[in-house]
C-alpha positions in Angstrom: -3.6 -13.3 6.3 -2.1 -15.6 9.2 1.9 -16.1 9.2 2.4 -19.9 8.3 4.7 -20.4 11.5 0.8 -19.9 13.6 -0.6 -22.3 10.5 2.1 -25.2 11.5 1.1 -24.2 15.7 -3.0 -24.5 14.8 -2.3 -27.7 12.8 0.7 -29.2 15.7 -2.7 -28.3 18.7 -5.5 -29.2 16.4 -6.6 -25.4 16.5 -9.2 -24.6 13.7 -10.6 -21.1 13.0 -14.0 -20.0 11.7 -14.7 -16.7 10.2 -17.7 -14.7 10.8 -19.7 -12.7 8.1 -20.2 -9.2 8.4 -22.7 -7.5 6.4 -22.5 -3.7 6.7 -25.5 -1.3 5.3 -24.3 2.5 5.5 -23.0 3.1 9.4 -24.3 -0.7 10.5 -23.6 -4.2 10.4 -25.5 -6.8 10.9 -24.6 -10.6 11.8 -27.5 -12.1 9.6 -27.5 -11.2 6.0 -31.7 -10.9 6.1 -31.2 -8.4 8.9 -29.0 -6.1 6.7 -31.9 -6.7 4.0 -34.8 -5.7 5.4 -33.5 -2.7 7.1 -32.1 -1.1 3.7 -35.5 -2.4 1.9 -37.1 -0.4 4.7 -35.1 2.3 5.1 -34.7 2.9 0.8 -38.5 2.8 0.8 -39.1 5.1 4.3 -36.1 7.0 4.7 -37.5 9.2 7.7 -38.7 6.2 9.8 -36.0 4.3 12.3 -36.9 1.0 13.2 -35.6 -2.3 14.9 -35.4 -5.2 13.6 -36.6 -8.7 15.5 -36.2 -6.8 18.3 -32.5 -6.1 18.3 -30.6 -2.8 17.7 -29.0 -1.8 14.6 -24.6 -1.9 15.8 -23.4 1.6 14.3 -19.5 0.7 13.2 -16.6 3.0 15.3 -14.3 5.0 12.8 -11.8 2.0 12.7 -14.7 -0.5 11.4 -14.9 -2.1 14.8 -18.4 -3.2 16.6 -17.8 -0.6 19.1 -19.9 -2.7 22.2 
């Protein structure tokens, strides 16, 4: 939650703030929801097979939830 005193500073500046979604599948997340899809559909239905999908690598999460890269 942002302190109101850095609301009244973004609002004084014209400072506006987007948030990204995150979707996390066991150790991963992905930044498009129909990644983080796919690879659970795949990996519930193959378990033993590791894949990539649309050519870009799965992003396993550091211990403090933080893309680690």
């Amino acid at each position: 939650m942002m302190k109101n005193d850095n609301l009244v500073k973004m609002k004084k500046y014209d400072i506006t703030c987007e948030q990204v979604n995150i979707y996390h599948y066991k150790q991963y997340q992905y930044g498009k929801l129909e990644d983080a899809i796919n690879y659970a559909r795949h990996d519930q239905s193959n378990p033993d097979v590791n894949f990539t999908l649309n050519g870009e690598e799965r992003t396993p999460l550091s211990q403090s939830g933080k893309d680690e890269s």
